[in-house]
DOKE-906194 format. One line per field, with one value per residue (C-alpha): residue number from 1; residue in three letters; x, y, z. Coordinates in Angstrom, 2 decimals, m for minus. Example, Ala and Ser with C-alpha at 12.3 -4.5 7.8 and 13.67 -1.06 7.14 Angstrom:
! DOKE-906194
nr 1:2
rest Ala:Ser
u 12.30:13.67
v m4.50:m1.06
w 7.80:7.14
! end
This chain:
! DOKE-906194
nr 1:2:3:4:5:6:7:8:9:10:11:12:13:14:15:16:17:18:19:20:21:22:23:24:25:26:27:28:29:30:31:32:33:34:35:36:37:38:39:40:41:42:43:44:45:46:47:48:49:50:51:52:53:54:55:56:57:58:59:60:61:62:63:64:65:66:67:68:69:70:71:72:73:74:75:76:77:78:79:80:81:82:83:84:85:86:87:88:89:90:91:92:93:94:95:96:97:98:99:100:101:102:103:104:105:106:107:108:109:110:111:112:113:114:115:116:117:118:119:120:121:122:123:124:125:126:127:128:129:130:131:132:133:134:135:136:137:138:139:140:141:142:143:144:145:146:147:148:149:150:151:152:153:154:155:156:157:158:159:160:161:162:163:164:165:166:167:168:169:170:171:172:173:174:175:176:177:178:179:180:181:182:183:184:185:186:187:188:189:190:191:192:193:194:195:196:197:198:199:200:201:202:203:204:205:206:207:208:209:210:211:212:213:214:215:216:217:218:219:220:221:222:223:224:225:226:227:228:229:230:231:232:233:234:235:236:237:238:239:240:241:242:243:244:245:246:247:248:249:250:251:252:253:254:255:256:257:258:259:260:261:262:263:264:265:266:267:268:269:270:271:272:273:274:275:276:277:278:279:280:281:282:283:284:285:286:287:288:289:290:291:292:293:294:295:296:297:298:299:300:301:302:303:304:305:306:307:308:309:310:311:312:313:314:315:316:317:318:319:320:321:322:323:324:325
rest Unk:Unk:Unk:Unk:Unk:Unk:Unk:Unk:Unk:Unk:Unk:Unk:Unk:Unk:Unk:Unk:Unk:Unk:Unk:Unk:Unk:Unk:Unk:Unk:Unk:Unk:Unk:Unk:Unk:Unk:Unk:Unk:Unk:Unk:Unk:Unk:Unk:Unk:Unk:Unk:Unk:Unk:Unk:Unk:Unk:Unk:Unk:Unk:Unk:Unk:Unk:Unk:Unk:Unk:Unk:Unk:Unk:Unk:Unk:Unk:Unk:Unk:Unk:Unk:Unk:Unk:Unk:Unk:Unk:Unk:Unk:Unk:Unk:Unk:Unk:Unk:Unk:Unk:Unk:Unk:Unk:Unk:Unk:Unk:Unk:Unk:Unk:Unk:Unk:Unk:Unk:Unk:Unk:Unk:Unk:Unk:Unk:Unk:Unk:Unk:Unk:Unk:Unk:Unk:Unk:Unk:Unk:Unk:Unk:Unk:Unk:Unk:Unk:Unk:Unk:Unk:Unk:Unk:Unk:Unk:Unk:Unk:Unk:Unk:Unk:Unk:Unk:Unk:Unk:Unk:Unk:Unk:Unk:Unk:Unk:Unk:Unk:Unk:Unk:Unk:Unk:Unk:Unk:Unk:Unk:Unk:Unk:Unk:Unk:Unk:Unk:Unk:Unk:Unk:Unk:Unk:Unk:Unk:Unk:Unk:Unk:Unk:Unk:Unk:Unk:Unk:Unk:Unk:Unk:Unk:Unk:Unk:Unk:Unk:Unk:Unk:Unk:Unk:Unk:Unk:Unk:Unk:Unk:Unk:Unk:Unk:Unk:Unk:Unk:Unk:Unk:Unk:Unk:Unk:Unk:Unk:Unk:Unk:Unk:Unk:Unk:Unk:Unk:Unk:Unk:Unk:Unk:Unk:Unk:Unk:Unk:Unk:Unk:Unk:Unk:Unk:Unk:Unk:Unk:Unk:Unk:Unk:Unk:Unk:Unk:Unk:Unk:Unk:Unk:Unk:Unk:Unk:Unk:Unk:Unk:Unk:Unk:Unk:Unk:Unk:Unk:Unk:Unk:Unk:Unk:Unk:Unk:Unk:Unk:Unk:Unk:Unk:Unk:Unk:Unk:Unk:Unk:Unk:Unk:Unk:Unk:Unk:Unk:Unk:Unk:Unk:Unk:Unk:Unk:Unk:Unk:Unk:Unk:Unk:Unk:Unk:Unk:Unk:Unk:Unk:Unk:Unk:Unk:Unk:Unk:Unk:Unk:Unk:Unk:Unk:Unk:Unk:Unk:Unk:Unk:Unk:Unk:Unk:Unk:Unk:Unk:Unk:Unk:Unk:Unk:Unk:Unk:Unk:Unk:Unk:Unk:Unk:Unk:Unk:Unk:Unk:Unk:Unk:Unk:Unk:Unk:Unk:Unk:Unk:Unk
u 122.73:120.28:117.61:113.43:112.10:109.24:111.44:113.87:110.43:108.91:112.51:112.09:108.22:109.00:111.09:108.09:105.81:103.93:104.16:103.33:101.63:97.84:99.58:102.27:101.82:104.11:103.06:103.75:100.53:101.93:106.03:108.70:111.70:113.74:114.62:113.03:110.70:107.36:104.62:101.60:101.16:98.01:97.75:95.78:93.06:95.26:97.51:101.09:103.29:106.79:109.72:113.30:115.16:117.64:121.77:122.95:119.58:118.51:121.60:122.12:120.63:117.57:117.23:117.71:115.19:112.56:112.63:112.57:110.07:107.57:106.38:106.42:104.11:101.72:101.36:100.30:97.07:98.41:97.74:101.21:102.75:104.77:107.34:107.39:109.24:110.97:110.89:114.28:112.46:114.14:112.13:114.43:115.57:118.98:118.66:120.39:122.71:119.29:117.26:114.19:110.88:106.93:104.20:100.39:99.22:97.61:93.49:92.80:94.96:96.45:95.00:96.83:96.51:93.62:93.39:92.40:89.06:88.67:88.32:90.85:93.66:92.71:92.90:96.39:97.47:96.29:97.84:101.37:101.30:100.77:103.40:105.62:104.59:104.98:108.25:109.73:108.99:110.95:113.68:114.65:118.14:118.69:121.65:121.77:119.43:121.24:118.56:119.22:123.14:122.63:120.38:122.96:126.04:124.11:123.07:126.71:127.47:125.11:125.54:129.67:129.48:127.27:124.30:125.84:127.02:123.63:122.25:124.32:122.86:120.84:118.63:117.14:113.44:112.83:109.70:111.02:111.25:111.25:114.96:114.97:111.92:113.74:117.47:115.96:114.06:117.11:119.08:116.22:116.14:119.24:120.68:118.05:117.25:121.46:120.89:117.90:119.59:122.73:120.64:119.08:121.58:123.43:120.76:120.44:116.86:114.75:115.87:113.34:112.74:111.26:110.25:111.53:109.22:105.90:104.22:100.67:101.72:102.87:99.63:96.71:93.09:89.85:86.78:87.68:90.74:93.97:94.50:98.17:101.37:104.29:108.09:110.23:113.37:114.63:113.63:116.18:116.36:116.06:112.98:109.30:109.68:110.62:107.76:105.26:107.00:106.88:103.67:101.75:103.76:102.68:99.79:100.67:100.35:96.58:96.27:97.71:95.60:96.74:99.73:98.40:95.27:97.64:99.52:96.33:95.13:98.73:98.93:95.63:97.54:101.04:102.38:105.17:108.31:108.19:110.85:109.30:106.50:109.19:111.41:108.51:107.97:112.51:112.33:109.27:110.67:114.01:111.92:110.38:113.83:115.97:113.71:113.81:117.55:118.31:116.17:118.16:121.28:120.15:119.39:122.06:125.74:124.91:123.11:120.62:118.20:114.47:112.75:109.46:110.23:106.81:106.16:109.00:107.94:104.45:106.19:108.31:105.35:103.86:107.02:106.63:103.26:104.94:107.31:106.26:108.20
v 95.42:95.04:97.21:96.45:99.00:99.62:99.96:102.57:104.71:104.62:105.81:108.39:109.28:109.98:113.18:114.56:113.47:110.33:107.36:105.45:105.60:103.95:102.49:103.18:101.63:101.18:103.55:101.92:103.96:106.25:105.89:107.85:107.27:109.09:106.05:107.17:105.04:106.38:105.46:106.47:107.04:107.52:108.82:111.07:110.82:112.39:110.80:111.82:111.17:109.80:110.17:108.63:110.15:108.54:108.02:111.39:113.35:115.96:118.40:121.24:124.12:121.88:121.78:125.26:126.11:123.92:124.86:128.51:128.45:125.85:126.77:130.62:129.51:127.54:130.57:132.53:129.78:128.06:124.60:122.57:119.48:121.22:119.36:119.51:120.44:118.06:118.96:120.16:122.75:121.32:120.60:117.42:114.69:113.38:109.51:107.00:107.67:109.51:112.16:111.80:114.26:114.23:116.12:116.25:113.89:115.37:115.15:114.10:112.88:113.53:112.89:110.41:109.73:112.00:115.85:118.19:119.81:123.62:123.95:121.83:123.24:127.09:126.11:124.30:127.48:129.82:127.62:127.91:131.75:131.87:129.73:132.09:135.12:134.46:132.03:135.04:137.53:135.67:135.01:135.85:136.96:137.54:134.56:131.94:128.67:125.83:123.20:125.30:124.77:120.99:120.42:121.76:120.21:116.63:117.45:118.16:114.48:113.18:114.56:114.04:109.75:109.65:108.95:106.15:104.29:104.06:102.17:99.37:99.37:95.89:97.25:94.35:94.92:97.83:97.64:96.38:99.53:102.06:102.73:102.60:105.00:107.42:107.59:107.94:110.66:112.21:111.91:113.39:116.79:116.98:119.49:122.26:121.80:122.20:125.60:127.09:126.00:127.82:130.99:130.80:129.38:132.31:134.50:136.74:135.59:136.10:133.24:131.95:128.99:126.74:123.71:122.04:118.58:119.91:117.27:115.52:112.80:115.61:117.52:116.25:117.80:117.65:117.69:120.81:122.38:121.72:120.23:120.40:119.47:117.27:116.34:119.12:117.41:119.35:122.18:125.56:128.65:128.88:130.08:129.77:128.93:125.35:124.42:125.88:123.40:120.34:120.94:121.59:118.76:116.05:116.20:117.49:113.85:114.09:117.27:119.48:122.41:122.25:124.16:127.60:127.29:126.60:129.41:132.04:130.89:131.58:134.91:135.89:135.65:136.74:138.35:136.04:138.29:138.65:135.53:133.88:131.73:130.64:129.86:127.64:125.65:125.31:123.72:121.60:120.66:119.73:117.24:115.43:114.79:114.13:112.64:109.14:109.68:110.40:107.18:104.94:106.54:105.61:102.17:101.58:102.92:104.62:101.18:102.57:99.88:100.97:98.26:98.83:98.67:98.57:101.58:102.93:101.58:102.85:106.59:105.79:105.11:108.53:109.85:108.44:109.78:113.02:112.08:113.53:113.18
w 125.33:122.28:122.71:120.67:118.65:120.27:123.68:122.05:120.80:124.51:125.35:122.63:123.58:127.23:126.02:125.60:128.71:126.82:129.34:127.76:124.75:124.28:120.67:118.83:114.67:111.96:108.94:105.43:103.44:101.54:102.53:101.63:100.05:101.97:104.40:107.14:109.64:110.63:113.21:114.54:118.09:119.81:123.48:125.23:122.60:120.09:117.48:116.50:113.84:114.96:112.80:112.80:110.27:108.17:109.63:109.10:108.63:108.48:108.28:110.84:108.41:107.92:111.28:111.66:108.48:110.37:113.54:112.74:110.05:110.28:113.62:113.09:109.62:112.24:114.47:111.56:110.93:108.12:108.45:108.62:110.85:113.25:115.10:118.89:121.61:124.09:127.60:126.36:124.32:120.97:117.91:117.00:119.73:118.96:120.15:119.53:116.95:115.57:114.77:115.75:115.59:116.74:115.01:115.24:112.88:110.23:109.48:105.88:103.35:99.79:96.40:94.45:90.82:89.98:89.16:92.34:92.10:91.27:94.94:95.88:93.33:94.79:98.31:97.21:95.66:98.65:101.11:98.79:98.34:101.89:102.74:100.92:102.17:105.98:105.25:103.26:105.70:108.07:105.98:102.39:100.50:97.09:95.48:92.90:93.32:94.27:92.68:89.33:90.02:90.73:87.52:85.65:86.88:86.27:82.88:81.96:83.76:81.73:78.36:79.32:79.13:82.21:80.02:77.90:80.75:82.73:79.78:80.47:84.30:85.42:87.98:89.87:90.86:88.05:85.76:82.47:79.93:82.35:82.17:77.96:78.18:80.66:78.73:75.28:76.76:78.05:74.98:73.09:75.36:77.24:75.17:74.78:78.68:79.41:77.20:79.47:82.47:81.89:81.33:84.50:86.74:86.98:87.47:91.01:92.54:95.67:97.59:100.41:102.80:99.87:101.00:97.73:98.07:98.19:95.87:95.97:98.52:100.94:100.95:102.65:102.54:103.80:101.34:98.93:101.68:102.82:106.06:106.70:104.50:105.82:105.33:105.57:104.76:101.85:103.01:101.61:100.95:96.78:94.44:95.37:91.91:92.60:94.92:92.56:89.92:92.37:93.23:89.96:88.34:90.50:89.15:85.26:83.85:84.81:83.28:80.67:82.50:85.88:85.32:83.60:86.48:89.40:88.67:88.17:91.39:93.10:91.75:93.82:96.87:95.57:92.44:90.43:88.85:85.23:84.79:87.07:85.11:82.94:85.57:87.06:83.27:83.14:86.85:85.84:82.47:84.20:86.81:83.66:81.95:84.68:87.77:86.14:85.23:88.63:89.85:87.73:89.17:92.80:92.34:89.35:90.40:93.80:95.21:97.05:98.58:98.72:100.23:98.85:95.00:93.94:95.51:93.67:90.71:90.91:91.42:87.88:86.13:87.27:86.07:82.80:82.46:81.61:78.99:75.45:72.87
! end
């Protein structure tokens, strides 16, 4: 029996005692690309965030990382979308064929295509160091970082024939140049970025719960603080390292500053190893050459479908921003 949308998410809803729901809206502003569906649902006077997850998503050790983390990280007062409990007591509904979570939607929102304020890039910082502190408290080991690993093994790919094939790729729906711009970049730095990448790979680090996609759509303030962050989907444990790099380059093509003050206003709240500032510029330098690359390879060989392509374009051309040759 074929079953609406909006009858499978009052399904979903009464798991957690809303019957029914005063509205329940699809969320486009600001979507993802990770394929999942979003809505907002207001009852009670208060507004959630529902979340279907893509087929497959997210993995048992995300959901472990999540439910263990994110909610201890709350209870310490750091501002962060939580994801319920069911009246099962479980942070993630299986439904459908589904994962499925609801958070408190978060006040505010995130600053797009401009610089943060003083005040807004300390409080970003704060909350960050913070996030690290309690997150590694709970759980930290020392190991290899897998991102480091995977950077690596793609830059080989690439440098190997995977390079020369994606430039005969039609991409339908692409912004014409964007592809030429991002493999001529790649060709141009591949080789000195496979160099520093094979030094560090195989380095022993502190390995915590980074949350790995910390970037400017996933932070949301209000006025000169942050109100909560969201999407905890690639959450793992590897460097703090990498979410300082996320984070400070989303917005590096707005300015060449943000970087050196990011990282002074960090190391108020927590001290960063003596490799560590250079690990931060080798994970950020890595993003600039290969986040394109990797695009093309999504919507090239892999296929992926992304049905809002000028919202992906509009995230290329931010990309682009940061290529200097």
């Amino acid at each position: 029996m074929w079953v609406s949308m909006y009858d499978l998410i009052i399904r979903v809803l009464q798991e957690y005692d809303i019957r029914p729901p005063d509205s329940v809206t699809p969320f486009h502003g600001g979507a993802g690309f990770s394929g999942s569906s979003i809505w907002k649902v207001d009852w009670n006077s208060q507004d959630y965030c529902l979340k279907q997850w893509p087929q497959d998503k997210p993995s048992v050790h995300t959901r472990q990382l999540i439910s263990r983390v994110i909610p201890e990280v709350q209870r310490q007062g750091l501002p962060i979308a939580v994801p319920q409990e069911t009246n099962a007591g479980r942070r993630f509904l299986f439904f459908e064929n589904r994962f499925w979570d609801l958070s408190p939607w978060v006040a505010g929102a995130p600053i797009k295509d401009r610089i943060l304020t003083e005040a807004q890039l300390q409080s970003a910082m704060q909350w960050l160091a913070r996030y690290h502190n309690l997150s590694s408290a709970l759980m930290s080991e020392k190991g290899k970082s897998t991102s480091l690993a995977y950077r690596l093994k793609l830059s080989q790919q690439l440098l190997d024939g995977q390079l020369d094939r994606l430039s005969g790729c039609e991409i339908a729906g692409l912004e014409s140049g964007l592809a030429p711009l991002f493999i001529s970049h790649a060709r141009q730095k591949l080789p000195m970025l496979l160099q520093a990448l094979e030094h560090y790979a195989h380095f022993e680090m502190m390995l915590l719960p980074a949350l790995s996609d910390i970037w400017s759509d996933h932070v949301f303030f209000e006025a000169d603080k942050v109100s909560g962050v969201i999407d905890f989907g690639a959450i793992k444990m590897d460097s703090a390292c990498l979410d300082l790099a996320r984070f400070l380059g989303s917005y590096g093509g707005h300015s060449d500053s943000v970087m050196r003050q990011g990282l002074e206003y960090y190391q108020l709240e927590r001290v960063l190893g003596r490799n560590d500032v250079e690990l931060v510029e080798l994970y950020d330098r890595a993003y600039v050459v290969l986040a394109g690359i990797q695009w093309l390879i999504w919507l090239g060989p892999e296929q992926r479908v992304f049905k809002q392509m000028a919202i992906v374009n509009r995230h290329l051309k931010g990309l682009a921003q940061r290529i200097d040759f």
